[in-house]
matplotlib code that plots the C-alpha trace (Angstrom):
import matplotlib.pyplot as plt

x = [89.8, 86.7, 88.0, 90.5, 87.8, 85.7, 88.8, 89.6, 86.0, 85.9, 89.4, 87.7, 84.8, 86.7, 88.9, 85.9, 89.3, 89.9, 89.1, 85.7, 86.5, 84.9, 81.4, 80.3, 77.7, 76.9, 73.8, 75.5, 74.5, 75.8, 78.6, 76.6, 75.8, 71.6, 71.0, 67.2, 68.6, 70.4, 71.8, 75.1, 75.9, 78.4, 80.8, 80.4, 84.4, 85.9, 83.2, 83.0, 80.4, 80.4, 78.5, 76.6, 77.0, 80.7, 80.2, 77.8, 80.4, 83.4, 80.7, 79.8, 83.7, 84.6, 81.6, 82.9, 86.2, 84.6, 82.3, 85.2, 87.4, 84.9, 84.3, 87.8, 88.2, 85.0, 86.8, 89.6, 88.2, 86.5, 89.4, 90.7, 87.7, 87.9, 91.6, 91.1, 87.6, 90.0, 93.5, 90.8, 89.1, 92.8, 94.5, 91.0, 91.4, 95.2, 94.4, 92.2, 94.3, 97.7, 98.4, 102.0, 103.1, 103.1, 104.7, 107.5, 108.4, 108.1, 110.6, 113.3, 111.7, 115.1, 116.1, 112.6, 112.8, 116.1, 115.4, 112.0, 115.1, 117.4, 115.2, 114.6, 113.3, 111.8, 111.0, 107.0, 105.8, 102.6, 100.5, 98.3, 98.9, 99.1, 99.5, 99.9, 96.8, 99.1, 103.0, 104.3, 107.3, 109.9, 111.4, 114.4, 113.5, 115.5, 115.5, 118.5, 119.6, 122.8, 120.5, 118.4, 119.7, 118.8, 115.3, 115.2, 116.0, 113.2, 110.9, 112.0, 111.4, 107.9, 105.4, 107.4, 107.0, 103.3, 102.9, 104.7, 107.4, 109.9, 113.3, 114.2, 117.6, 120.7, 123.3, 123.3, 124.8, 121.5, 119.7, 122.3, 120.0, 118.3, 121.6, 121.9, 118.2, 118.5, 115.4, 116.7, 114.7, 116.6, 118.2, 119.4, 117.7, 114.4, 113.8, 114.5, 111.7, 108.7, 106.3, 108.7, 109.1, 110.7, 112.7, 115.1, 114.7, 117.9, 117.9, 120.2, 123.3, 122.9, 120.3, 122.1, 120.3, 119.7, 117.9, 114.8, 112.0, 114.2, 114.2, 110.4, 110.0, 112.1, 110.6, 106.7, 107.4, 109.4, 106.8, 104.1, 106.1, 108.0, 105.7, 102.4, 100.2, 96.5, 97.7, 100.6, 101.3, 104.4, 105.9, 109.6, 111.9, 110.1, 106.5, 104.6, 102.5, 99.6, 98.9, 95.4, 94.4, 95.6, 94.0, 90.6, 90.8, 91.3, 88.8, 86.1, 88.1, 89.1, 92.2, 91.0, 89.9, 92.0, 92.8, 95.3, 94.5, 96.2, 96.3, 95.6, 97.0, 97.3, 99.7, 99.1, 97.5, 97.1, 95.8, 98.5, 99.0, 101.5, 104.4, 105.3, 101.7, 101.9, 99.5, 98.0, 97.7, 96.0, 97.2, 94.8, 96.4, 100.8, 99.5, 98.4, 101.2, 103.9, 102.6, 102.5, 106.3, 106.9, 105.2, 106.8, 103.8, 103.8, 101.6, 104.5, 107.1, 108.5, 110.3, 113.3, 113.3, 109.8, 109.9, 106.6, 107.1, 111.0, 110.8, 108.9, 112.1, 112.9, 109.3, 109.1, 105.5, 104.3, 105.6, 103.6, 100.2, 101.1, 101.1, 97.6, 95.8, 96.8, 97.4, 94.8, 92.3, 92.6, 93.0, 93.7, 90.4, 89.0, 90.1, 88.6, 86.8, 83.1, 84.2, 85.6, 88.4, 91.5, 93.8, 97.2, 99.4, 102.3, 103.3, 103.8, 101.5, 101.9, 101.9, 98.7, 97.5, 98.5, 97.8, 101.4, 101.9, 104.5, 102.2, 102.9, 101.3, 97.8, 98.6, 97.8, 94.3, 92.1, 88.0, 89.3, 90.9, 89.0, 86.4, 89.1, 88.9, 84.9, 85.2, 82.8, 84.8, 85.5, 88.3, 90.0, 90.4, 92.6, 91.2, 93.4, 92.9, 91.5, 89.6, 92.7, 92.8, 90.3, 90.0, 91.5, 94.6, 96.7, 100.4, 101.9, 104.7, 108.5, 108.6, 112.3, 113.7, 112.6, 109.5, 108.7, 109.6, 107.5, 104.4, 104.4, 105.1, 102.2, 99.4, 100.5, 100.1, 96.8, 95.7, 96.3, 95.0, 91.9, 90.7, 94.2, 93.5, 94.6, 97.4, 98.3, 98.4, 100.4, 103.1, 103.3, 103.8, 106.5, 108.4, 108.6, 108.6, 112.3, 113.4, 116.2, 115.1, 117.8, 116.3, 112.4, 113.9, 114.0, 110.3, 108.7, 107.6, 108.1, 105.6, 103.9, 105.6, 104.0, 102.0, 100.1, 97.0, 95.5, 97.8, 97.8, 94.1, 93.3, 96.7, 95.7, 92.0, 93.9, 95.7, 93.0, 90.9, 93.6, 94.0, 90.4, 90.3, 87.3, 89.5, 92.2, 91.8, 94.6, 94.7]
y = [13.8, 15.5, 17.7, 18.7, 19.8, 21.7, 23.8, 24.6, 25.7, 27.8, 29.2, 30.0, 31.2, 34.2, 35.0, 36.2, 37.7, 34.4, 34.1, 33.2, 29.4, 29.4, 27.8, 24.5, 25.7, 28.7, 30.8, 34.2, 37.4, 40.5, 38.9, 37.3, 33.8, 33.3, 32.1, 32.6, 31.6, 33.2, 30.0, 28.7, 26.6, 24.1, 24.1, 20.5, 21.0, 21.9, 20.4, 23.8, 26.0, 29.4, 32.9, 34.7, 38.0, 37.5, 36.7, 40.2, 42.1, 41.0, 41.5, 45.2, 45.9, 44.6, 46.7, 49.7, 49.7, 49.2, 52.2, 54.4, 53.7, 54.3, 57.9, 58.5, 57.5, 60.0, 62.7, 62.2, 62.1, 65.7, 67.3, 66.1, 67.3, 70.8, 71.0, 70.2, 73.1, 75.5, 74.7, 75.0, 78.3, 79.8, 79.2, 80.5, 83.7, 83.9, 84.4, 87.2, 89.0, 87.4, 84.7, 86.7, 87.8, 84.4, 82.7, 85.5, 84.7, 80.9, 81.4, 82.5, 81.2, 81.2, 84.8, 86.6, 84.1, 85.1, 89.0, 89.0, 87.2, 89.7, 92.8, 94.3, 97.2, 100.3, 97.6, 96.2, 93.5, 95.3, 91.7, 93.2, 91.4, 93.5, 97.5, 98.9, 101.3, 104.3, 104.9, 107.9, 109.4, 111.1, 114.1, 115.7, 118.7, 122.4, 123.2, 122.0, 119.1, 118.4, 116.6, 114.7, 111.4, 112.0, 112.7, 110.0, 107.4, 109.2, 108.3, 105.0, 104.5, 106.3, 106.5, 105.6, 102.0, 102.5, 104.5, 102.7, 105.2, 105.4, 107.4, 109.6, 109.9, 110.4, 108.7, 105.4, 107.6, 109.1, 106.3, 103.5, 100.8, 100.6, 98.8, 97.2, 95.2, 95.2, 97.6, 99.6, 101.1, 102.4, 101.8, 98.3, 97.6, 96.3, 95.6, 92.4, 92.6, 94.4, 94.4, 95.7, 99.2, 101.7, 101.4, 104.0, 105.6, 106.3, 109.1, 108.6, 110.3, 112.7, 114.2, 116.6, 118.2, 121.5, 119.6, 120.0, 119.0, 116.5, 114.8, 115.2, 113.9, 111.3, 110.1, 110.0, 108.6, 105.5, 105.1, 104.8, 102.4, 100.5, 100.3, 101.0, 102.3, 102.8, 106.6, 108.4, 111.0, 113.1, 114.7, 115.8, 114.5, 117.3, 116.5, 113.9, 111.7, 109.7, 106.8, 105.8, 108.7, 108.7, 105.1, 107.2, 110.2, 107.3, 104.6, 105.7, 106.9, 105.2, 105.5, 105.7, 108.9, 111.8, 113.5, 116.0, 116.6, 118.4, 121.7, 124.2, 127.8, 130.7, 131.9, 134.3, 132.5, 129.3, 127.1, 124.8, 122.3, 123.0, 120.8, 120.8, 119.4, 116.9, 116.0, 113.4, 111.9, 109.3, 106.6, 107.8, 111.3, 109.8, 107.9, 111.1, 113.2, 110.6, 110.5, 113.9, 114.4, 111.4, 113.3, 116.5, 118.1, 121.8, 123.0, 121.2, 122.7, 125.5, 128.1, 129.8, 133.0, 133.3, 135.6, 134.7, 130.9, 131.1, 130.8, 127.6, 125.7, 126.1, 124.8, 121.3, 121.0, 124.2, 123.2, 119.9, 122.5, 123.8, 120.6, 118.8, 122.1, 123.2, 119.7, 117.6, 120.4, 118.8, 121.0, 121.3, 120.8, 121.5, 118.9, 119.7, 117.8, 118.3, 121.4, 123.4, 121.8, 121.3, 118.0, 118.5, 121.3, 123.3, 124.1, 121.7, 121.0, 122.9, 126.2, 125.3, 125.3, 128.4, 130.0, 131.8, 131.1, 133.2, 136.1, 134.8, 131.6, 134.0, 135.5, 132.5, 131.9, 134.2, 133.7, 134.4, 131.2, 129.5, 129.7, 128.2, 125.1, 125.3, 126.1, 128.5, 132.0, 130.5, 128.7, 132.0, 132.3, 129.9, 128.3, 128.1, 126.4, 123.0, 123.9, 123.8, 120.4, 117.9, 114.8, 112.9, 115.1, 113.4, 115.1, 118.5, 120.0, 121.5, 118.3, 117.6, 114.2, 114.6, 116.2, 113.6, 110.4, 112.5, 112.7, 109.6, 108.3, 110.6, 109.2, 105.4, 106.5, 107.6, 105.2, 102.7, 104.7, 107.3, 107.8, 108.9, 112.2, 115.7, 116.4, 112.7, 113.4, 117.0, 114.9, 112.5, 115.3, 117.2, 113.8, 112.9, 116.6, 118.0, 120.7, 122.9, 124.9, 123.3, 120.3, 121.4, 123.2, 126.5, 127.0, 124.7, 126.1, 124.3, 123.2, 126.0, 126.9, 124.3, 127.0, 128.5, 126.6, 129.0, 127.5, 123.8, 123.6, 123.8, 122.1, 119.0, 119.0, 119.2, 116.0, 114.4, 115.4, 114.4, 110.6, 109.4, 105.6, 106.2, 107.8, 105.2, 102.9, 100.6, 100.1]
z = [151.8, 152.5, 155.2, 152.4, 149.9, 152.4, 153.3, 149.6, 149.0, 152.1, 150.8, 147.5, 149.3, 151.8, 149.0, 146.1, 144.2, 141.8, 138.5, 138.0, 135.6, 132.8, 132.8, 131.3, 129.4, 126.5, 128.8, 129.4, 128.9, 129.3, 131.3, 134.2, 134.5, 134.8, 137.7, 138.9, 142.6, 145.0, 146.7, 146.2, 143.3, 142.5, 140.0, 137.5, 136.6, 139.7, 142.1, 144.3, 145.0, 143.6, 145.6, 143.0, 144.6, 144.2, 140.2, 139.9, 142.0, 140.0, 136.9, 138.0, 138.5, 135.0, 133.7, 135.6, 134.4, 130.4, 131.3, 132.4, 129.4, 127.1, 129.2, 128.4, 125.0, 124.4, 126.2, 124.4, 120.9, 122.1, 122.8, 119.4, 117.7, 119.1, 118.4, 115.0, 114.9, 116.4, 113.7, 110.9, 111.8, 113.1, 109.9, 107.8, 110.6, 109.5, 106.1, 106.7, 109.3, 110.3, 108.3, 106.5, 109.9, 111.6, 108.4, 108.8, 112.0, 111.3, 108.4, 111.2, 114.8, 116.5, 115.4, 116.3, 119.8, 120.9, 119.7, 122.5, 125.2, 124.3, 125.0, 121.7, 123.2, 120.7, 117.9, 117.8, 115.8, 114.1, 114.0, 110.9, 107.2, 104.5, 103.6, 106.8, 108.0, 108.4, 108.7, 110.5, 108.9, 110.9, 108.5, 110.0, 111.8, 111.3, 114.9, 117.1, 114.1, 116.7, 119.1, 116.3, 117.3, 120.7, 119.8, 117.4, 120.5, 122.4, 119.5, 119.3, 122.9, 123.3, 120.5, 117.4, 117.3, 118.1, 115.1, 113.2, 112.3, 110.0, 109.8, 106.9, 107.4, 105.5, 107.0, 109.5, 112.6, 113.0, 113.7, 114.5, 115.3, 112.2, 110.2, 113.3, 113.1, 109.3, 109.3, 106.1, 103.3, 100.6, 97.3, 97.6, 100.8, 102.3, 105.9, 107.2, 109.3, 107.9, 110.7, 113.0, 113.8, 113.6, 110.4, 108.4, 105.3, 104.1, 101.1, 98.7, 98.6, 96.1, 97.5, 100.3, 103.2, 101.9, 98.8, 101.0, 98.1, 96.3, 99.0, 100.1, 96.6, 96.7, 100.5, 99.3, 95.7, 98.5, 100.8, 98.9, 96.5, 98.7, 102.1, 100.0, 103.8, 103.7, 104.9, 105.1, 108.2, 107.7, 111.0, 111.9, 114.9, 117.3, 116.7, 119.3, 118.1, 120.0, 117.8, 119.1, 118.3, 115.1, 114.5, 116.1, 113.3, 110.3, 111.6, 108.6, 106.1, 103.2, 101.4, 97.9, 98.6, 98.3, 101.7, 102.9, 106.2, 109.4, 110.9, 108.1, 107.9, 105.2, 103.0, 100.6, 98.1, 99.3, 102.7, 103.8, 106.3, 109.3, 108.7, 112.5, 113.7, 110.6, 107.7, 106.4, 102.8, 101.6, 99.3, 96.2, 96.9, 97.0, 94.3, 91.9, 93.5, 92.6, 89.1, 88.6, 89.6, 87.1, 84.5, 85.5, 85.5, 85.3, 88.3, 90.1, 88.3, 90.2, 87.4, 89.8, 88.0, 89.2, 92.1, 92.6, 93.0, 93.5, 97.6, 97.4, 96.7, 100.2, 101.5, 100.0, 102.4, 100.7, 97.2, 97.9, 98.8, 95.5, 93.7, 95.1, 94.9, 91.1, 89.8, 91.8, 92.7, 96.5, 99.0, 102.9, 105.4, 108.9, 110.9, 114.4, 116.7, 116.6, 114.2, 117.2, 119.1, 117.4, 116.9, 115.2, 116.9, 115.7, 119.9, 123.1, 124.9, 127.8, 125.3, 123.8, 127.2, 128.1, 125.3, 125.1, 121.1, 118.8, 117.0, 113.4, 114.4, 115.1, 111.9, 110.0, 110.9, 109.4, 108.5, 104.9, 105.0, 107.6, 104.2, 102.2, 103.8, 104.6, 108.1, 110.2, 111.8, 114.8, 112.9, 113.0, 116.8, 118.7, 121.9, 125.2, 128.2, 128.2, 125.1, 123.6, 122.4, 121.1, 123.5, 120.2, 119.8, 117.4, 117.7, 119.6, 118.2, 119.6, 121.9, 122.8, 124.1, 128.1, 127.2, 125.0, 127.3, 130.1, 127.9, 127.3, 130.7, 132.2, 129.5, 130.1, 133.9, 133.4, 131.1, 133.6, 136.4, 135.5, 138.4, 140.4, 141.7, 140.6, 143.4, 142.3, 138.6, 139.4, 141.4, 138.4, 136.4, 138.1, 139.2, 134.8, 133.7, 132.8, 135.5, 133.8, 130.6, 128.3, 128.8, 128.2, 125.0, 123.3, 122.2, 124.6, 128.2, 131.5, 133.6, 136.0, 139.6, 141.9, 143.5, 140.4, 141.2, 138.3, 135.3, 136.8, 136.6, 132.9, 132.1, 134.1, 133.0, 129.3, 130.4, 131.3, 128.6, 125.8, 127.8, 127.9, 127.4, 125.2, 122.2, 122.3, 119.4, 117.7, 113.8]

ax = plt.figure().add_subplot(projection="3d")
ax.plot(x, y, z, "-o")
ax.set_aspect("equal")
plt.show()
């Protein structure tokens, strides 16, 4: 019998992974049984004798485990806490910034989802909540209408959706994809998207092509009503556009001021703003300008047995000149950079370089009308070379569908790579640069022979002057 006992407390001994029974009396603290001796004790229940390293191992185990739930639990609640800092300060940040966009695509996750699978390549979500900062809108250009569509792709492909462009057009086959992604203004119609550009303008049909300031009317009065921008910049389908620039020109201007801005010229009476390069107007000026075409106000009321006024009709942008300046006193302005280098053009780029511009386009910069518009002389003389264009040149003008997409291409190229070197940057060029003349367009000019070191080297300083990462700002 004894033999028996001494084998089960050697067993209980070796094994030090039993339960620990509970003890005949209350003294316990913390989880470890007082014992002010190191030497075996017996147990008065079980009549075995128990190690007391073995009870303050298994002791410091349990207390290890506790420890390192509690460690987790504390992690845990931490990561909570955070998650519920960060849902509170994002949804306070949506309501200052993006809260409408992201409730937009809520309302229809699936559709916007499976329109980012599908490629909906040209259309950008603009992740700004609400008026826009600036729209860009497309008129339809006079020159080579055929290919219209064409260019309009080439828009819709390069800077359009940057810029946030819309479409004026008249019927659907000139822009197909608008009807297509429900991005419609018109009559009966809103887009289904509103953040997303481009979109289409479609004028009404009673206003015909030839109905040039009905429909110029009818094309501000819609914008400002219907997309209500912080600025308003009016191009046609041959002008190029660089929208960080744009963002660049309008970063401290504020819309409640009048502006009429772009690339100012003469008439005879008058300083208008090239409708080819573009101009800008600000919301306090479509405003006004709407109004007074409600009003049928008579400085823009255009009398056609007035020889004197009679031609306007055909010059919606100069009947609009004629409007702000005799109705709202507001007139055109120097827009140069540092008062010297210009930003909007009325020719491509690769004319502006070279300084090969048609002789009526001289004609309409004289120190007469450089005072006009509170400019110094110098206004009068038109710089070439890479003093050309300002480093924030907003838009060139004549720029067909190739030229366009190689424009573009060449800027995102050197965007991404400044410090590519010029025989690098003159490959790039002449590998994205239409060859055949057709292609670069009647009043455009294609690049120099590979050979004219003399015209390369202002035209690729111009580039690189014209895509400094400095200018490039989004809005």
């Amino acid at each position: 019998m004894a033999s028996q006992l001494h084998a089960r407390r050697k067993q209980h001994d070796l094994s030090g992974d039993e339960e620990d029974p509970e003890p005949d009396t209350p003294a316990k603290e913390s989880g470890i049984r007082r014992n002010n001796s190191f030497s075996p004790r017996t147990d008065k229940d079980h009549g075995r004798t128990v190690n007391p390293l073995l009870v303050v191992a298994r002791t410091l185990k349990q207390y290890t485990m506790q420890e390192g739930a509690n460690e987790t639990r504390a992690a845990l609640l931490t990561v909570v806490a955070f998650l519920i800092v960060g849902i509170c300060l994002g949804y306070f940040l949506l309501q200052v910034q993006h809260q409408r966009v992201i409730l937009h695509v809520m309302k229809n996750p699936w559709a916007h989802g499976g329109a980012v699978l599908k490629g909906r390549a040209g259309f950008q979500h603009h992740f700004y909540s609400g008026a826009p900062r600036y729209v860009t809108v497309v008129m339809p250009s006079v020159v080579n209408p055929k290919d219209r569509p064409r260019r309009l792709k080439a828009i819709q492909e390069t800077w359009g959706p940057y810029a946030r462009s819309i479409f004026v057009i008249s019927n659907s086959t000139e822009f197909p994809a608008a009807a297509h992604h429900k991005a419609v203004i018109s009559e009966t119609e809103e887009p289904g998207d509103p953040f997303s550009y481009p979109q289409a303008l479609m004028v009404p049909p009673s206003i015909g092509d030839e109905n040039g300031v009905p429909r110029l009317k009818y094309v501000i009065q819609t914008v400002y009503e219907k997309v209500n921008p912080d600025f308003g910049f009016f191009v046609n389908d041959h002008t190029f556009v660089i929208p960080e620039h744009l963002c660049y020109y309008l970063q401290d201007l504020d819309p409640l001021d009048d502006l009429y801005a772009g690339h100012a010229m003469k008439t005879d009476e008058y300083v208008f703003n090239s409708g080819a390069a573009g101009y800008l107007l600000s919301r306090s000026t479509m405003k006004k300008l709407v109004q007074m075409w409600k009003d049928e106000h008579s400085a823009c009321s255009i009398d056609p047995e007035d020889k004197k006024t009679k031609w306007l009709q055909g010059n919606p942008g100069l009947l609009t000149t004629y409007c702000l300046k005799n109705g709202l006193n507001i007139s055109a302005i120097d827009t140069r950079e540092d008062g010297k280098y210009h930003r909007f053009h009325a020719f491509s780029l690769t004319r502006q370089v070279s300084g090969k511009l048609d002789q009526w386009f001289f004609n309409k910069h004289t120190e007469e009308m450089a005072a006009k518009i509170g400019a110094d002389a110098s206004y009068a003389t038109l710089l070439t070379g890479e003093e050309c264009c300002a480093k924030s040149t907003i838009s060139f003008h004549y720029v067909e569908t190739h030229e366009a997409k190689a424009l573009f291409a060449t800027r995102e190229r050197l965007l991404a790579n400044p410090l590519m070197s010029d025989k690098e940057l003159k490959s790039l060029m002449l590998a994205e640069w239409p060859k055949d003349k057709k292609d670069v367009g009647f009043y455009s000019h294609q690049l120099p022979d590979h050979a004219n070191h003399e015209e390369w080297k202002p035209l690729l300083k111009t580039m690189r002057r014209i895509t400094m990462r400095e200018t490039q700002r989004e809005c």
